[in-house]
C-alpha positions, 0 to 999 in steps of 0.5 A: 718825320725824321727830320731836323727841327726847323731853326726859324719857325715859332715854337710848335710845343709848349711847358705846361708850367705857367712859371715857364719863361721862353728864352727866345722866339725860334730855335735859330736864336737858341742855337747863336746862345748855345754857340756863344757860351760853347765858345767862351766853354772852350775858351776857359777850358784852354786857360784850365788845360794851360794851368794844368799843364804848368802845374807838372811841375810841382809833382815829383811822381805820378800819383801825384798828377793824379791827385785823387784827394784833389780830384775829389775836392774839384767834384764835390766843388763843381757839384756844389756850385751847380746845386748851387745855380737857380736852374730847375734843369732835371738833374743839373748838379749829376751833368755837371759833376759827370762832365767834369769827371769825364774832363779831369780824367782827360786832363790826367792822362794829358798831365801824365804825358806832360810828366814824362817829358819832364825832369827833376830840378837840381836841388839849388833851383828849388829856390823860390823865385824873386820878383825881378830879374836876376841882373836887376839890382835895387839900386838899379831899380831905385835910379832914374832911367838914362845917365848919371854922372857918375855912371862911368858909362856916361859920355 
């Protein structure tokens, strides 16, 4: 009997636990869940590996892209939050703090990569950044849109 699971019949076992709650009437049903949550996983996992890509630039070597004090406090979080979560999967904290292990060393290696091609910045650029424009002034802020009289650029 090597063969998939049919994805439209009714279910053919059953939990012995009476707290047991079914999620849906056929595999079908969970897989479309499954596939919904997969998209959104990835979704935010590409927001994570944008976030982690900008911050390259806020490390001057290459033990700092590894971060392993960071690296620690990110496990010990995401295992936190799973232990967290009202869910009586076996061993849920174990998958999520693995998963994210597997994840952040992927992400090193990317950051790694990342770090090569980039460059110090010139000691002037250091400076924190302002939250306009640099040819923005503030009295061009404060004045109305279109000409003034006395703008010398006024018809």
């Amino acid at each position: 009997m090597n063969q998939e699971p049919a994805t439209d019949s009714p279910a053919v076992r059953r939990f012995t636990d009476p707290a047991y709650r079914p999620i849906a009437a056929n595999l079908a049903q969970i897989r479309e869940g499954i596939d919904r949550i997969d998209e959104q996983i990835v979704a935010l996992l590409a927001q994570r590996a944008a976030l982690v890509q900008d911050a390259t630039r806020f490390k001057a070597d290459a033990f700092q892209v590894s971060a392993p004090a960071r690296q620690a406090q990110v496990f010990a979080r995401v295992r936190a939050l799973a232990e967290a979560q009202p869910n009586l999967f076996p061993r849920f904290a174990t998958i999520v703090e693995s998963t994210y292990r597997t994840l952040v060393a992927g992400f090193v290696d990317c950051e790694q990569a990342f770090f090569a091609g980039t460059e110090p910045v010139p000691a002037a650029s250091n400076a924190p950044p302002t939250d306009r424009p640099a040819s923005a002034s503030p009295s061009a802020a404060a004045r109305p849109a279109g000409p003034s009289p006395s703008d010398p650029d006024t018809p």
